[in-house]
C-alpha positions in Angstrom: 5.7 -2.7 34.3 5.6 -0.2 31.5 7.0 -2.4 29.0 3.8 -5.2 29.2 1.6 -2.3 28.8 3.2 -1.3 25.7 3.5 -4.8 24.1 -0.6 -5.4 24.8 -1.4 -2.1 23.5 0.8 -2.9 20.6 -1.0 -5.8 20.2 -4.5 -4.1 20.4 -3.5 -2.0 17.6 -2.3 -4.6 15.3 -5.5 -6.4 16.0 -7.6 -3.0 14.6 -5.3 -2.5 11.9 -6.3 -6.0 10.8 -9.4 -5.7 11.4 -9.9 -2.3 9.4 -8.2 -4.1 6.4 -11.0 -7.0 6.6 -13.6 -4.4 6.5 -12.2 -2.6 4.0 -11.9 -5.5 1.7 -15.2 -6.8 2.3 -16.9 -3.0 1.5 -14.7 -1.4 -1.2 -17.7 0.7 -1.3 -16.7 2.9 1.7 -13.7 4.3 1.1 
């Protein structure tokens, strides 16, 4: 069904966005 699809990509991108933000605290440097 669609509606899995949409809650595992939602999922994926939640998991980037925190991801980003660890990397992004860890190298202030590269903004």
């Amino acid at each position: 069904r669609k509606v899995i699809r949409i809650a595992l990509a939602r999922k994926l991108l939640v998991r980037l966005n925190a991801k980003a933000r660890d990397v992004r605290q860890a190298m202030p440097n590269l903004s």
